[in-house]
N, C-alpha and C positions, 0 to 999 in steps of 0.2 A: 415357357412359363416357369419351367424347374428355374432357369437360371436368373430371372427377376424375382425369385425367392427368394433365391440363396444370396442375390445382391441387398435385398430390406433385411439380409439379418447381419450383415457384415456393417449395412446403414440405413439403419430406418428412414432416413430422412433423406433418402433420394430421391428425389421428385419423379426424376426420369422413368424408373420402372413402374412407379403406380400407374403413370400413365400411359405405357407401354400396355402392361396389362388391359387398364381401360379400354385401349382399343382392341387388345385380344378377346374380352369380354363378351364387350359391346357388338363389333362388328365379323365377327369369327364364328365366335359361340353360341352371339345373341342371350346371352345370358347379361340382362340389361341389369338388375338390380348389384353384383359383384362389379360389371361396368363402372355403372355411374356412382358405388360407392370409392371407386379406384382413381377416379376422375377427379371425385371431390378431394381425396386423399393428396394426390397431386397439387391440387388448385391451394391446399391450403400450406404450401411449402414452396411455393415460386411467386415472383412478382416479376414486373421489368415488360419486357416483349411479347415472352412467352405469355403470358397469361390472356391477353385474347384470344386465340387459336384454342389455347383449350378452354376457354369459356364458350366459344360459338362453336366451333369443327371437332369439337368433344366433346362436353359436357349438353352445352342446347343439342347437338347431332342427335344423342341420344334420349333426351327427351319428349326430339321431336319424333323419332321413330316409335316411340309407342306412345303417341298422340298427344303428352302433352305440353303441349302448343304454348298457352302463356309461359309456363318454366323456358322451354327452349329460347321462347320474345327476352325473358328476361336476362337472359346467359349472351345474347349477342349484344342485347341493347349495354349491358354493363361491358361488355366487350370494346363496344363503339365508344363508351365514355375514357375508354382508358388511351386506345391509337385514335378516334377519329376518323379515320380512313372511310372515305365515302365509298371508296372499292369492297370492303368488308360490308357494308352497310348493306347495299344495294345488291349483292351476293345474300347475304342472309334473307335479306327481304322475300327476293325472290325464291329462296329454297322454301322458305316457309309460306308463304301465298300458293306455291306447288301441292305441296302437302294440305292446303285449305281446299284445294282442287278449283283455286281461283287462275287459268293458268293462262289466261291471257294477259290477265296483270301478273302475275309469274314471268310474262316474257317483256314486260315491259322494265320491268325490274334489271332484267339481266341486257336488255338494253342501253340501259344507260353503265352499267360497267362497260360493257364494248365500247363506248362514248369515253369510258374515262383512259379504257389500254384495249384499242382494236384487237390485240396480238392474243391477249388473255381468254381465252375462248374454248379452251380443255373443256368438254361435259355441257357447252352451250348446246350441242344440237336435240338434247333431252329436252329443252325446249321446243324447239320446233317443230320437232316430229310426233307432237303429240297434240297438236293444234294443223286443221284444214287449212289449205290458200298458204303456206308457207316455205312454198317450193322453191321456187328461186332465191330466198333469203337463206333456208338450208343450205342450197350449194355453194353459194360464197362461204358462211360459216366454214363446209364442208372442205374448201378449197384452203383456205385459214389454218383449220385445222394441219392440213395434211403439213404444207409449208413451215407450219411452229415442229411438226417432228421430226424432219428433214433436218433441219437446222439444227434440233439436240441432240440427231444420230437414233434418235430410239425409233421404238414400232411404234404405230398409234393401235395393240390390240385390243384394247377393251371398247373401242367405240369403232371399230372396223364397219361394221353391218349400217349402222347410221350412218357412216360416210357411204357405202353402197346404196341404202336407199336416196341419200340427198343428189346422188349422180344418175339414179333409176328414172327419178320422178322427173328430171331433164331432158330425159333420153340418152343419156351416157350409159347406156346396158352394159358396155363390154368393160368398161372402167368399174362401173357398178360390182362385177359379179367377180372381179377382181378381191374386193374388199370384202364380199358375203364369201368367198372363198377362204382367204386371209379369218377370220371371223370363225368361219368355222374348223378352220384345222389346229387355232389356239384353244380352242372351246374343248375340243373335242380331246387333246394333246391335255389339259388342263384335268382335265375328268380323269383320266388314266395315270397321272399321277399325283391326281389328290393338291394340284396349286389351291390357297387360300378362293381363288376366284369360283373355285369347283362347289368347296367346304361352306361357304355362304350363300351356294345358292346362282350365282351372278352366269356363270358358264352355261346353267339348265336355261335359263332366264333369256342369255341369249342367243343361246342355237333355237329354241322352241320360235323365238320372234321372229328370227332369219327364214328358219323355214315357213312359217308360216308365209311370209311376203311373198318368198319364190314360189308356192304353191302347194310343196310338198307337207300335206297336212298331217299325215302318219306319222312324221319323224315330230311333225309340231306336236303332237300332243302325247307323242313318247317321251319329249323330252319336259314338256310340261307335266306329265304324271311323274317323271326322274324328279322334277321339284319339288311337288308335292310331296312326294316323299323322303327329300334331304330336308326340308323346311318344316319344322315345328310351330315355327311361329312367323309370322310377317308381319315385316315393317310398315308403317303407315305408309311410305313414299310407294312401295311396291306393288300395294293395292290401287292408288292412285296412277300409278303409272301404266298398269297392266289396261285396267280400266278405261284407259284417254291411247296408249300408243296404238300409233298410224301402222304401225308394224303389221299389227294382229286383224286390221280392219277385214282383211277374207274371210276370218271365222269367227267373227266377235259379234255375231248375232245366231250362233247357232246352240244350241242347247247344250252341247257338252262343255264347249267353255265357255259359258256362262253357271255354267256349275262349278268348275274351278272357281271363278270369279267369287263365285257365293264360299267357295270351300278356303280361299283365299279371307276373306272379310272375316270367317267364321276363325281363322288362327292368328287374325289380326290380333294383338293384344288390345 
């Protein structure tokens, strides 16, 4: 942060670090109102390509995560008037239909982006794993998935455990526990040295889910109390999604989490 300081004082008028910032704010800190005044700070000193991306995947991101909803419609919809792009379109629709907790049209939404680039499917399986009967549609995604990281050389670690569960629900157990293993040695690696993934929360979030699915419930609600307690505040989408995933279905009728649940909503902004 020191050094996009010390860049607005040599140029106030670099776009780049407001919204650099912006997203350190935002999605880091959670300190939305600095955020999104960094975001707007930006938007009003770029024109050209860049300025969808950070009207929708910046500016609306963060409007939607503390709930509101029309500002975030208006920040993608001005977005859309600028590229057009039915891809942008049909992504935002569906992020925000997610967040309505309307999530079957949520997934229909992100359907038709697969319709427009089959390939494109990074962060699809949060769709499906959070809606019943979508087993065999998961593993193909799941299989998709794997295939796009292959080909860029990277890991797939931040959605490890979803590709575990879409190979569980198949009966690929041993492929499965492969990726819940993977999943959990990033997570966990992740916590001990404090990666941004740890710092917002995202690492508690999913080792608590992983464990939950394999059964191990003590580590699940150690690491969902570890949450609780890095988390001041939560995001709309995370209430929503805690809520709906297929992950947590073993203990997500039992009292204790359903009090997170409640303790969750209660630091929803």
């Amino acid at each position: 942060m020191d050094n996009y300081d010390k860049a607005l004082r040599i140029n106030p008028n670099y776009s780049g670090a407001y919204r650099a910032k912006g997203f350190i704010f935002t999605f880091i800190k959670q300190d939305y109102v600095k955020g999104i005044n960094n975001f707007n700070k930006a938007l009003n000193l770029i024109s050209g390509d860049e300025r969808p991306d950070l009207l929708g995947w910046g500016l609306g991101y963060a409007y939607l995560e503390v709930g509101f909803i029309d500002k975030a419609k208006y920040c993608w919809q001005e977005g859309f008037a600028l590229n057009g792009s039915k891809e942008y379109y049909y992504n935002s629709s569906a992020w925000i239909e997610f967040n309505l907790e309307n999530l079957e049209v949520a997934l229909k939404w992100k359907k038709k982006c697969e319709e427009i680039d089959s390939t494109n499917i990074i962060d699809d399986l949060i769709y499906y794993t959070v809606l019943p009967n979508h087993e065999e549609e998961s593993y193909v995604i799941a299989k998709k998935e794997i295939e796009s990281y292959k080909k860029s050389g990277a890991l797939n670690l931040l959605q490890s455990y979803r590709i575990g569960y879409a190979f569980w629900k198949v009966g690929k157990k041993k492929e499965a526990e492969y990726y819940f293993d993977q999943q959990i040695k990033y997570d966990e690696e992740s916590i001990k040295l404090g990666r941004d993934i740890a710092q917002w929360g995202g690492a508690y979030y999913d080792l608590s889910a992983t464990y939950a699915f394999l059964g191990d419930k003590v580590k699940a609600y150690k690491y969902l109390d570890e949450l609780n307690n890095t988390m001041n505040i939560y995001p709309l989408y995370w209430v929503i999604l805690a809520k709906h995933d297929r992950l947590f279905a073993s203990i997500r009728n039992e009292e204790r989490f359903q009090k997170i649940l409640q303790n969750m909503e209660a630091k929803y902004i």
